[in-house]
Every structure is written in C-alpha cells, then in structure tokens.
C-alpha positions in Angstrom: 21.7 115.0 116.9 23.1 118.6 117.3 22.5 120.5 120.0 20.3 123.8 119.4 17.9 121.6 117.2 14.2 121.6 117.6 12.7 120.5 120.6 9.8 117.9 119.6 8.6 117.0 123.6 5.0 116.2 124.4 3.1 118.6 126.0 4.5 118.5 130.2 1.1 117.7 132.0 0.2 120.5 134.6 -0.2 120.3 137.9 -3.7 121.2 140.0 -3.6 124.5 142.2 -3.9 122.0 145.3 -0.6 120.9 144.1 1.2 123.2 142.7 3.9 125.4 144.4 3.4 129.1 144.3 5.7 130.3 141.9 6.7 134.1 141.8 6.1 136.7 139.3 8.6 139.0 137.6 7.4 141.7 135.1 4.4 140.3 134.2 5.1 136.8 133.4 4.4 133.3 135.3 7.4 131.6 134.6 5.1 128.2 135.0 4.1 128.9 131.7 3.8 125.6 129.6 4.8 127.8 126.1 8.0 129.2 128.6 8.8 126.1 130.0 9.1 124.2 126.3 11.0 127.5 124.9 13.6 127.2 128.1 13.6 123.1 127.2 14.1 123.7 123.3 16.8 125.9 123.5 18.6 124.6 126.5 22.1 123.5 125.9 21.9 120.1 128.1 19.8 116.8 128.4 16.6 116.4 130.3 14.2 113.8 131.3 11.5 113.9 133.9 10.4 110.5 135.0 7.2 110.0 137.0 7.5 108.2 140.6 7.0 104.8 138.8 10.4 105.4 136.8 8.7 106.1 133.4 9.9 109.0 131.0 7.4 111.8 131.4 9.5 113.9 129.5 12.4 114.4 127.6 14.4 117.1 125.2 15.5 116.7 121.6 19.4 116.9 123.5 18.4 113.8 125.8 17.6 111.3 122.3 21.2 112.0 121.3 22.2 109.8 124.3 19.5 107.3 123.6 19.1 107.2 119.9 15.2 107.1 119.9 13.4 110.0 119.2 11.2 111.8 122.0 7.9 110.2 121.4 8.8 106.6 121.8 10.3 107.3 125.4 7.0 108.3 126.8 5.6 106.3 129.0 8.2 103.5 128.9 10.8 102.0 131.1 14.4 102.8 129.9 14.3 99.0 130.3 12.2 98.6 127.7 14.0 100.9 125.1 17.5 101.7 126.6 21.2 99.1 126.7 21.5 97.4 129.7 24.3 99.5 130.8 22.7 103.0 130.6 19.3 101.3 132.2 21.3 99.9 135.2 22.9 103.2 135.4 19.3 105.3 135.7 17.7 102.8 137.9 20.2 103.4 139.9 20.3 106.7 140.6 16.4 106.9 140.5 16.4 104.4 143.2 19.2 106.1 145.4 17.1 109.7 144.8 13.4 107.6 146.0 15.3 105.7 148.8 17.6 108.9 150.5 15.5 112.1 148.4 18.9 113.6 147.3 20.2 114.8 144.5 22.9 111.9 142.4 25.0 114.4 140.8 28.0 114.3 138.5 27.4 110.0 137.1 29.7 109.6 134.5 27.6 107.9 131.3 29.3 106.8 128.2 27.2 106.3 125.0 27.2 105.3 121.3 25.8 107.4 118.5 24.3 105.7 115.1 27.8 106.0 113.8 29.1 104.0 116.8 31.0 107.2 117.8 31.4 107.4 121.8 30.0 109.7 124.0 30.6 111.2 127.5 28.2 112.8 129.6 27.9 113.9 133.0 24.4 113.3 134.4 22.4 114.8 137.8 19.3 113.5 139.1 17.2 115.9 141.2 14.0 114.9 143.2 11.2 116.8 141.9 8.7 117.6 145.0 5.2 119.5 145.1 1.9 119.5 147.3 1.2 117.3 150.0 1.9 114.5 148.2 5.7 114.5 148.5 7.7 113.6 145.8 6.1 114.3 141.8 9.4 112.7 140.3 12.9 112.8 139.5 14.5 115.2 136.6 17.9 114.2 135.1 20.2 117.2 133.7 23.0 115.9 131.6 26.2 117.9 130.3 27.5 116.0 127.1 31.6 116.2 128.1 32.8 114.2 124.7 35.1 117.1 124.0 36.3 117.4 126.9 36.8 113.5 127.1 38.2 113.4 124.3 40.8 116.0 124.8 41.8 114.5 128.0 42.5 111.1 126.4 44.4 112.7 123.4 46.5 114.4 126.5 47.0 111.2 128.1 47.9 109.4 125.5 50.6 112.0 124.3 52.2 111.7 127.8 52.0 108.2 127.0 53.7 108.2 123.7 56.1 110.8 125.4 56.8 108.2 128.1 57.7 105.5 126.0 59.5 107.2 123.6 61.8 108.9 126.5 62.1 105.2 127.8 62.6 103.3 124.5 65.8 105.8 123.9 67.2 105.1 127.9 66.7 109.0 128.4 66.8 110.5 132.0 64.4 113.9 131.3 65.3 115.8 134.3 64.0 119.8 135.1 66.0 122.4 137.0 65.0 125.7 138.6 66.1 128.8 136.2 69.5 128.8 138.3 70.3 125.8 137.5 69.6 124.1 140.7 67.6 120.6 141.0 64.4 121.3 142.1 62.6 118.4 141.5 63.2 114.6 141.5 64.3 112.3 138.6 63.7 108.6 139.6 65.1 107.3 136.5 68.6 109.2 137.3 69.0 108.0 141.2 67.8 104.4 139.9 71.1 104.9 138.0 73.5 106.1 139.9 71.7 104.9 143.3 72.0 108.9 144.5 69.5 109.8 147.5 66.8 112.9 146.4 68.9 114.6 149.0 72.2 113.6 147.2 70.4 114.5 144.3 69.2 117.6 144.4 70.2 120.9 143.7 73.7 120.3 142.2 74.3 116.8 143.6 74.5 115.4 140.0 77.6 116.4 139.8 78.7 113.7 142.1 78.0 111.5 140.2 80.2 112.6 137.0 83.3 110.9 136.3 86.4 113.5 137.8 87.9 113.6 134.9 84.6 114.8 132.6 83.5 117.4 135.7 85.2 120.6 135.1 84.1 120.6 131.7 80.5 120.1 132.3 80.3 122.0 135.0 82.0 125.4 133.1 79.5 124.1 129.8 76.3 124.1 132.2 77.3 127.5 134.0 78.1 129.0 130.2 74.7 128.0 129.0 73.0 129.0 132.0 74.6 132.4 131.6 73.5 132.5 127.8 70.4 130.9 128.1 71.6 128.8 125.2 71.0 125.1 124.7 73.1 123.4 126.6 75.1 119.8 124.3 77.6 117.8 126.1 78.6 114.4 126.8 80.2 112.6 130.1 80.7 109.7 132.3 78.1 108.4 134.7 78.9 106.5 138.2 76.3 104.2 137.9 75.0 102.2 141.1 77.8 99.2 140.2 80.3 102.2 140.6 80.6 101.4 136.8 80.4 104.2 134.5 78.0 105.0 131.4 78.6 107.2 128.6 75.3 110.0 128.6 74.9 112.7 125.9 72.9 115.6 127.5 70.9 118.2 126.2 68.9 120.8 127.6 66.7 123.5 127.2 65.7 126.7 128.4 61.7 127.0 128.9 61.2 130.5 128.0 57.8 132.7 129.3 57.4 137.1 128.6 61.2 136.8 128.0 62.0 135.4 131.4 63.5 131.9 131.8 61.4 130.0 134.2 62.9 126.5 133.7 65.6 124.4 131.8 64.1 121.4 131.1 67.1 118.3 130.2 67.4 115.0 128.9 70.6 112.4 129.2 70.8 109.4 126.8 72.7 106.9 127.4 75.1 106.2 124.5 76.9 103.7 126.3 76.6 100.8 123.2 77.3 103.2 120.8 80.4 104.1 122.5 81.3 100.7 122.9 80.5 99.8 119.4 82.7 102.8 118.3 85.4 101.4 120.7 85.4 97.8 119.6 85.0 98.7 116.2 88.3 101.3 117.0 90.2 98.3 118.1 89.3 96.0 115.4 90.7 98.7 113.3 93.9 98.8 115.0 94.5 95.6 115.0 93.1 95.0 111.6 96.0 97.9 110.5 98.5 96.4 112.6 98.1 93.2 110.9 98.2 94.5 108.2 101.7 96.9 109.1 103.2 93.6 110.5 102.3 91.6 107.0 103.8 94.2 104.5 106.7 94.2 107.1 107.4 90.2 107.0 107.0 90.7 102.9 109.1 93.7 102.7 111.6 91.3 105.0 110.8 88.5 103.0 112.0 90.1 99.5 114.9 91.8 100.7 116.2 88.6 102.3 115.0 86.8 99.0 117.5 89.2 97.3 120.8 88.4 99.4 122.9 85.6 97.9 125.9 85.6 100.8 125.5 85.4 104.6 126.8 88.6 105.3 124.2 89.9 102.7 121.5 88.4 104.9 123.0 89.9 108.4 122.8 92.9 107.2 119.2 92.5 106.5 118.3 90.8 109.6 120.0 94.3 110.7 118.3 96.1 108.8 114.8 94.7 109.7 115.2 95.2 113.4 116.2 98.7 112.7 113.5 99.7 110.4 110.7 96.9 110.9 111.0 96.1 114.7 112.5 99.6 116.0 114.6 97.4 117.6 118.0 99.3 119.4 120.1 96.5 119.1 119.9 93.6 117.1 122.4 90.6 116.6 122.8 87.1 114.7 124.6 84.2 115.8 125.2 81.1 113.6 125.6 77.6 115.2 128.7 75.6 114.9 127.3 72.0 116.1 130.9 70.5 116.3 131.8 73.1 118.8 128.6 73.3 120.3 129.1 77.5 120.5 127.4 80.0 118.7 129.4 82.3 116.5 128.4 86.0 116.1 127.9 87.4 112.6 127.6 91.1 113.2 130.5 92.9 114.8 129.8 95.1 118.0 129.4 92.2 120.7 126.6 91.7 123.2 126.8 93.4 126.9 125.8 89.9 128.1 129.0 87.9 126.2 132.6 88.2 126.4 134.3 87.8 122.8 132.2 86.6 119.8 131.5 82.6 121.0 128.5 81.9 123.3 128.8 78.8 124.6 125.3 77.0 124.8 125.8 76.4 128.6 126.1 79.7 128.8 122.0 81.2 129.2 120.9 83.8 127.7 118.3 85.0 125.3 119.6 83.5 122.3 120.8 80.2 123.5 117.5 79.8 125.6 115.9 80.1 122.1 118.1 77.7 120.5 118.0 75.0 123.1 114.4 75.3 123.5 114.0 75.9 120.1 111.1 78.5 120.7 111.3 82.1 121.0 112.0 84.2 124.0 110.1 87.0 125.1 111.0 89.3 127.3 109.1 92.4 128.2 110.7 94.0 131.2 114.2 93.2 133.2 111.9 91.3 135.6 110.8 89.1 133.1 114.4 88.5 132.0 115.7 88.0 135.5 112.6 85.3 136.1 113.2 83.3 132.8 117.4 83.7 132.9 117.0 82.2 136.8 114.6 78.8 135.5 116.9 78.5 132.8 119.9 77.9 135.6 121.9 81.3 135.2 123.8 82.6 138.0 121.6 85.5 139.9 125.3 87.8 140.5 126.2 87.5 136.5 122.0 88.6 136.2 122.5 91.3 138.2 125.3 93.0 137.2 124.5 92.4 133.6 121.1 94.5 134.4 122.9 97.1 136.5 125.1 97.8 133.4 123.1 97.7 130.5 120.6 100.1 129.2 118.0 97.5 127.6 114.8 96.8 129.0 113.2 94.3 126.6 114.7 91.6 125.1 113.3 89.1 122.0 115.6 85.9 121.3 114.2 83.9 118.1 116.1 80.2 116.9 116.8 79.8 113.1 115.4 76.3 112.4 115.3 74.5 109.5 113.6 71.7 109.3 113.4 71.3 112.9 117.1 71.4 112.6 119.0 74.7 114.9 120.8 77.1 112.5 121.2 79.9 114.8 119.4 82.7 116.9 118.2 86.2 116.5 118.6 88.8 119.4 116.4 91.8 119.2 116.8 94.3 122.3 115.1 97.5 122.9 115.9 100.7 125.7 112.4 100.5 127.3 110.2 98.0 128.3 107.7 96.4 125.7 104.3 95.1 125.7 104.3 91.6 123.5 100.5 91.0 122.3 100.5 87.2 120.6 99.8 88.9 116.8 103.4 90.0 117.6 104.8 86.8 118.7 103.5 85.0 115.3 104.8 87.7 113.1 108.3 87.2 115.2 107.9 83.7 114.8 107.3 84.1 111.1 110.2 86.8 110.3 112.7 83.9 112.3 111.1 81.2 109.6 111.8 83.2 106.8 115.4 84.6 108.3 116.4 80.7 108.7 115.8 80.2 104.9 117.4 82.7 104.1 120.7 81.5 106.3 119.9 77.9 105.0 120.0 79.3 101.2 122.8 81.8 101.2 125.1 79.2 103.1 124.6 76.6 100.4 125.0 78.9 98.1 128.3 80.0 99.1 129.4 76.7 99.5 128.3 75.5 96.0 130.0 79.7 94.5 133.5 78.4 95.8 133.0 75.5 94.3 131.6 76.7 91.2 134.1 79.4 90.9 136.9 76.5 91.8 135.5 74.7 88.7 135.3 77.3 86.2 139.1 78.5 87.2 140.2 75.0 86.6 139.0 75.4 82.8 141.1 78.3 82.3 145.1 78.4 82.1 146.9 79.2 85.1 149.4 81.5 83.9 149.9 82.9 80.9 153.3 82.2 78.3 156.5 84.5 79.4 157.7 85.7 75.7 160.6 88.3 74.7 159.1 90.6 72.7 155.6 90.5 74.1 154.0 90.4 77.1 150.2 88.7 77.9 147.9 89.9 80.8 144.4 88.8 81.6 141.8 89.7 83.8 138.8 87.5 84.9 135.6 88.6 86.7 132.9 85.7 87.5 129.4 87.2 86.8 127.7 83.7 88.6 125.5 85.0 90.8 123.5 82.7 91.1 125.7 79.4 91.2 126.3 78.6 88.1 129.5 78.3 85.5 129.7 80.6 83.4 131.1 80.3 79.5 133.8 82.9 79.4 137.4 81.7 78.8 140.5 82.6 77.1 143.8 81.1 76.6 147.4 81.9 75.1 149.9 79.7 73.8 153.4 79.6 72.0 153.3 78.5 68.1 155.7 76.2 66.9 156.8 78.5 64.5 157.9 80.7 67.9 154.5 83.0 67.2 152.1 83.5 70.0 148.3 82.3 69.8 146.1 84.9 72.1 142.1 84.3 72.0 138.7 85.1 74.3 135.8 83.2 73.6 132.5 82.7 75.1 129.9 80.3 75.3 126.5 81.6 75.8 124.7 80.2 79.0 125.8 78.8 82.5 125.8 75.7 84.4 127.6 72.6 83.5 126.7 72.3 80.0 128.1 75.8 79.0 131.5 74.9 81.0 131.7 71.1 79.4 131.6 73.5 76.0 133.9 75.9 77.3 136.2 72.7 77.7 135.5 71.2 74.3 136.1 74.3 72.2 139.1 75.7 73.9 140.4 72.1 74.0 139.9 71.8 69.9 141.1 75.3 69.8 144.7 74.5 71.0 144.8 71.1 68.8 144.0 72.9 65.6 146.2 75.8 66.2 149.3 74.0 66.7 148.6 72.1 63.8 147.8 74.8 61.6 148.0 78.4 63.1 146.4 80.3 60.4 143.4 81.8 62.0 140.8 80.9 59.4 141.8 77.6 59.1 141.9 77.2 62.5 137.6 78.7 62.5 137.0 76.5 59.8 137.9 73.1 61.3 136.2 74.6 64.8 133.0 75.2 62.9 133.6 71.5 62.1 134.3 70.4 65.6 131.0 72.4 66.9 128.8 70.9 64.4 130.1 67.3 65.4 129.8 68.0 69.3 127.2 70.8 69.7 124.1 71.1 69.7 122.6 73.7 67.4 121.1 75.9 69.8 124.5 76.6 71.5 125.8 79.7 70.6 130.0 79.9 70.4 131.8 83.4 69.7 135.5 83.5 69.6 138.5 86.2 69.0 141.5 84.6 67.7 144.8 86.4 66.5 148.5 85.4 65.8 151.2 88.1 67.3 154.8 88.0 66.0 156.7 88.8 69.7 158.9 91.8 68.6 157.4 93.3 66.2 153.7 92.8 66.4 152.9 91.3 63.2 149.7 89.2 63.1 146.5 88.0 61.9 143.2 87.7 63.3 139.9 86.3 62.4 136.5 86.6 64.4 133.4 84.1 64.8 130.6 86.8 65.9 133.0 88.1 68.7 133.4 92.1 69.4 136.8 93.3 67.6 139.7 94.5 68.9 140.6 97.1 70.8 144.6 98.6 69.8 145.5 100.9 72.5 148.4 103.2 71.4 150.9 104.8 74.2 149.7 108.2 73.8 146.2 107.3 75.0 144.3 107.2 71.9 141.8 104.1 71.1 141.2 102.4 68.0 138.2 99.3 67.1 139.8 97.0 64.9 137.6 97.2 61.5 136.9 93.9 61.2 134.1 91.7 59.8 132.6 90.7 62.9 132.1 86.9 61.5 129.7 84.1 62.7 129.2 82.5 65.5 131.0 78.9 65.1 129.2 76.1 63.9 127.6 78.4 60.9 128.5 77.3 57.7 130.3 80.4 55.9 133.6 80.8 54.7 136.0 81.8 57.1 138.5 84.9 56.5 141.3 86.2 58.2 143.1 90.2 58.3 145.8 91.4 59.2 146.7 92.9 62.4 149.4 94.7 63.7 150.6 95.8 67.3 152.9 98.3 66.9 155.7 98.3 69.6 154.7 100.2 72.5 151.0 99.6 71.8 148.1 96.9 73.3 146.0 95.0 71.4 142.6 94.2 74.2 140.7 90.8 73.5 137.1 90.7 76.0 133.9 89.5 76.4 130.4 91.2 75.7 130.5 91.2 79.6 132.8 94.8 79.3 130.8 96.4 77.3 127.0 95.3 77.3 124.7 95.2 80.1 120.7 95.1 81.3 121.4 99.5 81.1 123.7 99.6 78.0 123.7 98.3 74.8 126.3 96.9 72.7 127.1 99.8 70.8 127.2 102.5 73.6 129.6 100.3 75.4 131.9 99.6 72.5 132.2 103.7 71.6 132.4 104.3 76.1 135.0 101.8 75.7 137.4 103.4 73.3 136.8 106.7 74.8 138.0 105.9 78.7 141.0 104.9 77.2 142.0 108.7 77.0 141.9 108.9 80.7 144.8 106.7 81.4 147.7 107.8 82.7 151.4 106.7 80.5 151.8 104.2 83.2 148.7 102.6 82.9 148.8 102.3 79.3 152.4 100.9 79.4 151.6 98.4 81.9 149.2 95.7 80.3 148.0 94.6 83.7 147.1 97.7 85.4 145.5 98.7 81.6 143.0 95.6 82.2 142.3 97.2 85.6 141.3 100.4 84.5 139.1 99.4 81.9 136.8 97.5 84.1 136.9 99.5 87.0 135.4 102.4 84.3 133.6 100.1 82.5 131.5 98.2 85.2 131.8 101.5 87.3 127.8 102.7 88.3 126.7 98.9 86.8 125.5 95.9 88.1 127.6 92.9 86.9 125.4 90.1 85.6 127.8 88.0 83.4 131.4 87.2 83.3 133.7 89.4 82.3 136.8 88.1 80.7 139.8 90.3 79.1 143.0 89.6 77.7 146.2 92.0 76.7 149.0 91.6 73.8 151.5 94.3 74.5 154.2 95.0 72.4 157.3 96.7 74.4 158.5 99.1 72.7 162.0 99.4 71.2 165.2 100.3 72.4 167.5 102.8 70.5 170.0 99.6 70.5 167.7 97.5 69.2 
C-alpha cells in the first residue's frame, strides 16, 4: 500500500485527567487533540502501532498494514501471534519484552517483509515505552522507516562490486590505483601475491622492481609520458613473478578526472602470459613447419637435378652445387670408394686441408672415412665436437691440432653413399662458423646422401654400359674408309645415346668392281639392340647387292626385298646411296626417304641435290635413280636427320640453315673434306642439344691439274 494513502485507524481511546500528562498549549490548540492526533497519523510518512501493556495492537496506521498485509481493523485487539509470520511475531515480542523488562527504547531492528506480490521489504523499526499517571507504563509504540530503497540500492551496489570482482579475477587482472604523481599509494594484494614484493617494496615506485631490465626503460619513459599528458597510458612487459619466473602483463591505465584536476590514475595489468605462449608455440610451429617445408623443395630440387646427370662428373658437380646453394655450405667434397684399394678417391679437384694428395686411406680418420666405416653420418657442430669424435675414432691428438690451428672451418658434416647397405663413397660438407644441427636437419642430410648414392650408383652403370654401348655401335661401322686416286672419302660420327642405348645411324664406302666407288648414310629409326641388329642386316645386304649389281635402283629394289623378308613392318629404314666415278665425279644416286644431297662447290656456294626424296625401304614403289655429278674441286655431303632436325628445328629450317653456313667457310675448309665435316656440325649443333646420332659422310673430288 502506498504511503500518503488514507489513514482508516480506530478511534485512539483517551486517557482520564487523573492520567493524563499535562500537555502544553501553543496558539490556541491542545495538541492532544484526537482529530490532531489522527491527521498527524494519516499523513505521517512512517509505520505506527501502539500496543497495550498486554502486547495487543491498540493502534495502527494505514503505512503499518503495508508491513503486515491485513488491513487496520483486524489488528485490533489481537496478538501479532495471532495474525502476523512467525518471524515478524518473534521479532515484536521481542523487543516489546526487552522495552517491559529494562523500560528502554529498541531502536533501529532491521525487519524484512513480503508484500501480496511477494516483493521484499526492508524496514527499520523503534519501539518506545509509552508512560502516563501513576500507573507507570500505558504501552509501547513502534515507529518504522520502510528502507527498501535504500536496501535495494545497497544490494544492486554490492552486487556490481561483486560482478566487478569476478570479472577482474576471471581475466587474471591486477587493478591497482596511484596518487596523481604516479606514486603507489595504496596496496594491491593481488600484485605482491605475484611477484612476492613487501607493501614497502611495493609502494610508491617499487613496481618497477619487479619489471624485467630489459622491458624497464620503456615503461618507465611510457608511464612518465602519460603522466605528463594525462593520457591513457597501453603498454606491455615482463613480470618477476615469486618463482623469479617471468609473466607477460598488458597494462592499461587511466586518469580519474574531477573540476579538470586529476586526482587519480586508476590501472589494470592482465596477464597475457598463454597468449604469448600460444603465439610463441604457434611461431615455432611455423618455423619449423616452413623449414620443412624449405628442406623438402631443397631435397626435390636436389633430387631432379641429380635425376638429370647421366656421368659421374655430372653428378659432382651437383653434389657441388647443392652444398653451395642448398646447404650454404663453404666447402664441399666427394670421394668415391675403390674397395680393392681400400682408399677413397676424390672427385672434385681442390683437395681437403685434412688430406695430403687425392687418396684417403680408410685408416686414416676423418669426417668422411668415419662416415663410411660407420656407415652413418657425422655431425660436427663446433671444432670441439670434431676434436672429441676424431680422438674416439683413434686419430692422433698432434695431426688434430695442427689441422684445427690451420684451417678456417668450424663445422663439419661427413655423409656415406650407400647403396643397398653397400659403401659407394662419402660426402664432406664444411662450413666457416660453427653450426647448430636440430634432428629435422640430420634426416634431410640423411635423405640428400640416399638420393646422392643413387645417383653415383646410376651414373656409374651408366657409364660403364655408354663405353660399351658406344664400343658396340663403332664395331658396326667401317673402320677406315677406301684410299682412291681421284677421290677422297671423309666421315664424321657423333653418338646421340644418351641414355645407353645404340643408336641406328651408319654409313659405309666401298670400291666397285668396275673401279667405281659406292658411298651411302643410312639410318634406322630407334635405339637399343634391335635398331643396331638392323643397322647390321641392311648395311650387310647393302654391300652384297652393290657389288653384284651397283646400279643404285637396283641395288633399293632388292633391299626393299631384303627388309620385307627380315623386318618387321613397323621398322622404319632411310638410306642415301650414290655411285662416284674417282676422277671425274660422274655418278648416280637414288634415295629411300633419306634428305638429299648436299654439293658443296669451292667458292663456298651450296646446292640441295633435287631429288625425289623416295620411300623408306620395305615400301613397295618403283625405285628410280638420277644422275649426279661432283665436279672436280667440289663435295658432295651424305648425313643423317640428326644435322639438320631437332626438338627446336624442323626439318626444313635445318636443311635451308644448312646450305647457307656453307658460305662461311673459309677455301681451306671447303678443300679439305674432313675439316668441311667439322664445320658443318660445329654450326649446325651449335646453341642445340644433341638428342640423336649424327652421322655424315664426304665425296670430294680433287680438282685438276693443268697437266692433267
């Protein structure tokens, strides 16, 4: 019920003269007034009851029934046991009893109530004795203040400090509060729980202490600036903590602000230390997730450039290479075993400072045979680390320290070559200052040695099986040419095998029996053993038909037969075959699907024989033959689509490039069939990459005397 509302009490009862207390006058009226006394009642702003000496309500206001809940009537002449809670009657009889037993006032009980819409209330309550006459004590009136507001307000206060409280704790902040200097003033328990500081340590600008050095001078100069600005005041440092640890804190403070005057800075540190330790970790995952990742595209980058070297030399120079560019290595060397000798034999020139010559002996420790006799890496980060490992490994402490005194390397890495278990050779990688090997780097060493041994492994078989190849496909061919007056034969043979295999090309010349001379380049398209066994075949048939019956087409028509008997039909067979009269040049020639001609003249000028180019042998078309003349003093050029046609140039470019170089001859290159053959493939392969064989043959006329 609101307060200010109507004031429905029962008449107060009055009291006898005998009784009554003289009351005093003021302009007129007696304040004892029973009308006055309800008006005052009504209108008063607080709770009232009166109860008789027997503890019964006598009276009550219309303010007093919002704390009960029963309307004024009902309380008359009852108990507050018989109408009131439990609580709020134990609380009364209480105070009525302690105000009948000593006749003093109970001030200032604290009473809590509910409304009708179970909303609490607060009041503060005040019993008085209420004395008159002779016969003492009348009864006892209650005055209560209704403090809900003010309760309420007080709790909404509390429980903000609360909710400040746990929030600053749930976030690990330190709140501290300076003077408006700067100075600590006041304690922080939270920050000396941390850093285990004294309040004497701590105050004023103790705090500081407790700083790491090296963040100080910065927050020190960012505190005084702010102070000096009265700005806020950001910044992050280092904490000593009570473990002499340290904690990362960001701080940030505040200046409190009253009639333009700062009277306080008010502060708060949170502790950021598993942030920055997340950031950290998550740092170092990240360099060593990109140094993985830099040492993976290194051992592939390694692993196609040793993929691409067919000789060991080629593969040196990689290993070279790598430690250069991969390993910023300073020096790096390769050593290949020779079992028989039980040494190992430097590849790259330049020597070690630790090895007289280019033969280690295996007895002989250092990093490289430690690594093949123990067929694991070495790794040595420092000189002392050397000294250590070279003195288990039985070296002689004077040769280790002279070799230290005298060299400029400080780290050392020695890796075997193994294949299959099986020692190939070592690695030595040095490098001028000393080096910190994590393990990530001592698997990716471990796996540029594995692929480095392969690539030894393949490029020696390989050059073993090239000599033999090439030793092969040389047998095929004539080893000298026919010596003829009148004519002179030169020839020029370039293996294209890269990678092993025989090639087709061939050529051959011969003396007629009719004193002629038979001059032809042929290839067989392919490689390997099958393309050589044709080579054999055809230029085997060649000579037997020839010298039977020279005529060039005959000699194409009964190879066509020959092919189709021996061959298979997917073998492809060109040839270039011509009959020269020594002397004069007189001939014939006939082409299966083979590039013509090239007649050189001696002033330099170049000329395609215009021929029908013919098919490949084994086709069945009517063979034809033309004449074709060398005049003395010129050279008639047999060769291979290897000259003229690569992956860069077609067929066609390189047939016009070649009768154009030809002007760039000097007279005695072009009266000299040999050193002719050497120009035009130094021009012709000249800026190329030679991927098949290249096979060329001369017919020079001489010219003739004036007594001839």
């Amino acid at each position: 019920m609101p307060r200010g509302r109507a004031w429905h009490a029962t008449e107060v009862p009055t009291m006898s003269a005998e009784t009554s207390v003289p009351r005093p006058r003021e302009s007129g009226v007696d304040i004892s007034d029973s009308d006055l006394f309800r008006g005052l009642m009504s209108e008063a702003p607080f709770a009232f009851a009166f109860f008789d000496a027997s503890g019964r309500f006598v009276r009550v206001n219309a303010t007093f029934t919002e704390m009960t809940g029963h309307p004024v009537d009902r309380h008359l002449e009852r108990l507050p046991a018989e109408l009131l809670p439990a609580d709020l009657t134990a609380a009364i009889e209480a105070a009525l009893r302690r105000v009948g037993e000593d006749g003093l006032p109970v001030t200032d009980q604290r009473i809590r109530t509910r409304a009708e819409n179970d909303d609490a209330r607060h009041w503060a309550v005040s019993f008085f004795p209420m004395r008159g006459g002779e016969n003492g004590d009348v009864g006892v009136a209650m005055f209560g203040v209704d403090l809900t507001e003010q309760q309420m307000s007080r709790e909404l206060l509390q429980r903000s400090e609360e909710r400040y409280r746990s929030l600053v704790e749930s976030q690990q902040q330190l709140v501290w509060i300076t003077s408006p200097s700067g100075a600590v003033a006041e304690d922080a328990p939270q920050w000396r729980a941390i850093t285990g500081q004294g309040l004497e340590e701590y105050l004023t600008h103790g705090w500081l202490e407790a700083v790491h050095p090296d963040d100080r001078p910065g927050a020190e100069e960012a505190w005084r600036e702010a102070l000096r600005g009265r700005t806020m005041f950001e910044w992050s440092y280092r904490v000593r903590t009570r473990a002499s640890g340290y904690r990362h804190f960001e701080v940030r403070a505040v200046p409190i602000m009253r009639h333009g005057r700062v009277v306080e800075w008010v502060g708060a540190n949170t502790d950021v230390t598993p942030q920055r330790e997340a950031e950290e970790m998550r740092g170092r995952l990240t360099d060593q997730l990109g140094a993985a990742a830099l040492r993976t595209a290194r051992l592939q980058g390694a692993t196609a450039m040793l993929a691409e070297a067919l000789t060991v030399e080629q593969v040196v120079q990689v290993i070279i290479d790598v430690g250069r560019t991969a390993l910023a290595a300073d020096h790096s060397a390769v050593a290949l075993l020779d079992p028989e000798r039980g040494t190992l034999k430097l590849s790259n020139s330049g020597g070690l400072p630790d090895v007289t010559g280019d033969e280690i002996e295996l007895s002989h420790s250092n990093v490289m045979t430690m690594a093949v006799n123990s067929r694991r890496p070495v790794f040595a980060e420092s000189p002392e680390s050397l000294r250590a490992q070279l003195v288990d490994a039985g070296a002689d402490e004077a040769r280790i320290a002279d070799f230290l005194a005298h060299t400029d390397e400080r780290a050392w890495v020695g890796l075997p070559l193994l294949a299959a278990g099986r020692a190939l050779g070592a690695l030595r990688f040095s490098f001028l200052r000393s080096q910190k090997i994590s393990q990530e780097d001592g698997v990716f060493y471990e796996a540029l040695a594995g692929q480095c041994a392969l690539a030894v492994e393949r490029a020696t078989l390989f050059e073993r099986e090239h000599r033999t190849a090439e030793t092969l496909q040389r047998s095929l061919l004539p080893e000298r040419l026919p010596d003829v007056d009148g004519l002179k034969l030169a020839k020029l043979f370039l293996s294209g095998s890269r990678h092993v295999q025989v090639g087709g090309d061939w050529y051959d010349g011969f003396v007629l029996q009719d004193g002629r001379v038979a001059a032809v380049v042929g290839d067989v398209m392919g490689k390997g053993v099958k393309a050589a066994a044709g080579m054999g075949r055809i230029r085997n048939a060649m000579r037997a038909l020839a010298l039977t019956n020279p005529p060039p087409a005959a000699v194409l028509t009964g190879l066509d037969r020959v092919f189709e008997a021996t061959e298979e039909e997917e073998q492809v067979t060109t040839l270039a075959y011509m009959v020269v009269e020594p002397g004069t040049g007189e001939g014939t020639l006939a082409l299966a699907g083979h590039p013509p001609p090239l007649l050189v003249s001696p002033q330099g000028t170049a000329i395609l024989h215009e021929t029908e180019p013919g098919t490949p042998l084994g086709w069945a078309t009517s063979r034809k033959q033309f004449r074709f003349c060398v005049p003395p003093g010129h050279t008639a050029v047999l060769y291979s689509d290897g000259l003229v046609e690569n992956r860069r140039r077609g067929l066609d470019a390189g047939l016009r490039e070649l009768a154009s170089v030809v002007s760039e001859a000097s007279q005695e290159v072009l009266s000299n069939p040999s050193m002719l053959l050497d120009f035009l493939v130094e021009r012709m392969l000249g800026g190329y990459e030679q991927d098949d064989d290249v096979t060329v043959l001369a017919v020079h006329v001489p010219p003739t005397t004036k007594s001839d």
